[in-house]
Residue frames as qw, qx, qy, qz and C-alpha x, y, z in Angstrom:
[[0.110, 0.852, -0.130, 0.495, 6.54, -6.54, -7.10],
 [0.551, -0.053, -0.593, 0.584, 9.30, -6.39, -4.43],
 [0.248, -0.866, 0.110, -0.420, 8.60, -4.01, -1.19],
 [0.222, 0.385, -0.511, 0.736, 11.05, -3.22, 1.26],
 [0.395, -0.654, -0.577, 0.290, 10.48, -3.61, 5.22],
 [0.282, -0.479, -0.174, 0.813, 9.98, -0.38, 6.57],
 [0.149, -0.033, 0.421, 0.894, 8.96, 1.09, 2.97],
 [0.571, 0.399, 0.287, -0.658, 5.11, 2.89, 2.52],
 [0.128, 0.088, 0.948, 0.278, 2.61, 1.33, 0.60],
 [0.552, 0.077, -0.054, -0.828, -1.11, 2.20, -1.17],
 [0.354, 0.242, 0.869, -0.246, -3.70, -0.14, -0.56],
 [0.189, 0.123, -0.560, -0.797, -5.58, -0.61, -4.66],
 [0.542, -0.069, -0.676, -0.495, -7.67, -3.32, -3.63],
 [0.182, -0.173, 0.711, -0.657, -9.73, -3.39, -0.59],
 [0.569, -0.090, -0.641, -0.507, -12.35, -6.19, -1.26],
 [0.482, -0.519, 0.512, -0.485, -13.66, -7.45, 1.88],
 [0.633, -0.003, -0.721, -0.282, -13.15, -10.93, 2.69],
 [0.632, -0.608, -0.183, -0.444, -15.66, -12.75, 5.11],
 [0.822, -0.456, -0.224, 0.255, -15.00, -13.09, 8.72],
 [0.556, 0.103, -0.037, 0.824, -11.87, -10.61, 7.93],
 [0.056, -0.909, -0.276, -0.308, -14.18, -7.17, 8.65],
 [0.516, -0.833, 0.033, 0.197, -11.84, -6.34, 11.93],
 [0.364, -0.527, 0.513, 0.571, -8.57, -5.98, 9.65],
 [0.574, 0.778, 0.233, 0.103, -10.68, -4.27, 6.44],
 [0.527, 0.107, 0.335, 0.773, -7.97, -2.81, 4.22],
 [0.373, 0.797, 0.418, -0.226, -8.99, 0.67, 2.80],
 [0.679, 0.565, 0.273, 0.382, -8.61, 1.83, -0.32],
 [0.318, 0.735, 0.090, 0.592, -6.14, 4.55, -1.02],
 [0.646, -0.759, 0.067, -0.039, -4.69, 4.42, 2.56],
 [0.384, 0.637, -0.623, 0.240, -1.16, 4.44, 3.14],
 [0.833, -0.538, 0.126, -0.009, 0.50, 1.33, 5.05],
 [0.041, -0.777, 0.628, -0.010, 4.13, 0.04, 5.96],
 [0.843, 0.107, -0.526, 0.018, 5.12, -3.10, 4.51],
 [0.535, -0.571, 0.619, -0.060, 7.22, -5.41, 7.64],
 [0.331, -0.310, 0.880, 0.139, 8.32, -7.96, 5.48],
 [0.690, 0.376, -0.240, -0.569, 7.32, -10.09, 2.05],
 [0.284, -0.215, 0.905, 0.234, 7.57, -13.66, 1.21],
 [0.634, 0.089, -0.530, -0.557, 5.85, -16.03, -1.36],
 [0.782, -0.096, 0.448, -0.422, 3.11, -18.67, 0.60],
 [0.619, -0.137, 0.772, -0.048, 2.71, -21.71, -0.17],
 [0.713, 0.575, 0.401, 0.037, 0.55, -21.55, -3.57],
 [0.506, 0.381, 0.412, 0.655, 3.29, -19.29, -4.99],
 [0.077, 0.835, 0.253, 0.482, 1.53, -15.69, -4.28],
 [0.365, 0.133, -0.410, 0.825, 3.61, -13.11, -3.27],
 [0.394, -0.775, -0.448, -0.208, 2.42, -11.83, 0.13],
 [0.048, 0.672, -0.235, 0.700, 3.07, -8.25, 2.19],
 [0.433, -0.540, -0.573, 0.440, 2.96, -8.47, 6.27],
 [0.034, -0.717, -0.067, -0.693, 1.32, -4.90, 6.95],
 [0.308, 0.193, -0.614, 0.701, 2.69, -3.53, 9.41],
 [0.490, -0.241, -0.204, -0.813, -0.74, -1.83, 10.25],
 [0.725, -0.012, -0.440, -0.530, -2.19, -5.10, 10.79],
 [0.450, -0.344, 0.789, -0.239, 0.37, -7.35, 12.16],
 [0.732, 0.393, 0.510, -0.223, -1.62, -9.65, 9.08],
 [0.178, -0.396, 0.508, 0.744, -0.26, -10.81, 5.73],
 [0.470, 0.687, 0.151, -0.534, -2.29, -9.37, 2.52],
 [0.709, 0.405, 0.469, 0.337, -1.74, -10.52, -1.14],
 [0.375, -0.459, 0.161, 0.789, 0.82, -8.19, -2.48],
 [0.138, 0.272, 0.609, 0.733, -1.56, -7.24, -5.63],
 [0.388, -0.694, -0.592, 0.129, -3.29, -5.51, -3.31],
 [0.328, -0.840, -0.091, 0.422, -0.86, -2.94, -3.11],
 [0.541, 0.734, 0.051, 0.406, 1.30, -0.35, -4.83],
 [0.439, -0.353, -0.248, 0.788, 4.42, 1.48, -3.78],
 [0.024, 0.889, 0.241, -0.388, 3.82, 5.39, -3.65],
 [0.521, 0.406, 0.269, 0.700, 4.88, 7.60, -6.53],
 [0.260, -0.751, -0.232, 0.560, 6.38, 10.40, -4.92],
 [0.208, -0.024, 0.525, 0.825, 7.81, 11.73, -8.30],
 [0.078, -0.534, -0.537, -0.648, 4.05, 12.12, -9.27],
 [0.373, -0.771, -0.504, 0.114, 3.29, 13.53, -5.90],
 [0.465, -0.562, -0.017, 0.684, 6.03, 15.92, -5.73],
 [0.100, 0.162, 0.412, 0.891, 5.05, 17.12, -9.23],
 [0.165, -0.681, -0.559, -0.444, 1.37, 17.46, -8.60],
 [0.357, -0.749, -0.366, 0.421, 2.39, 19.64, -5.09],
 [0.253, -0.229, 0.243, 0.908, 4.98, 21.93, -7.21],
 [0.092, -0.542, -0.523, -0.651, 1.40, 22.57, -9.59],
 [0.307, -0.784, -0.510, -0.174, -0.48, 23.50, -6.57],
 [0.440, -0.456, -0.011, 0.774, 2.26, 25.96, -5.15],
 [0.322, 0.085, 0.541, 0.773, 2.62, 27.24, -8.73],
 [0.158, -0.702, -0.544, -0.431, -1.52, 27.88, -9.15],
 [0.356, -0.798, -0.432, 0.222, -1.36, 29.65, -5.54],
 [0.381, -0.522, 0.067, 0.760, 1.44, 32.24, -6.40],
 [0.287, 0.348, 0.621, 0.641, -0.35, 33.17, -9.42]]
């Protein structure tokens, strides 16, 4: 998946790995991509901005504001009822 510098990001997969505890990931957190390339083995990897630290880009998801901007128009919708 491509991300954009500068563009939010959800964090799907926050598995800890050892020695890495001081730059845990957490799930369902929003971060800010700073840039993407593909490493050495091939896997595409994110630099979080957060972090200053780059993260295996299957790790993350961009934000679906379409489904966020439909599930705030429901909860407007239920309060004026």
């Amino acid at each position: 998946m491509d991300f954009k510098i500068g563009e939010k990001i959800v964090c799907i997969h926050d598995s800890c790995i050892s020695g890495w505890k001081n730059r845990r990931l957490k799930k369902n957190e929003i971060y800010t991509c700073n840039g993407s390339f593909i490493d050495e083995y091939g896997d595409n990897v994110i630099l979080v901005k957060e972090f200053n630290h780059p993260w295996l880009s299957i790790r993350f998801r961009k934000i679906d504001y379409a489904f966020a901007d439909k599930v705030i128009l429901e909860i407007m919708e239920d309060a004026f009822v």
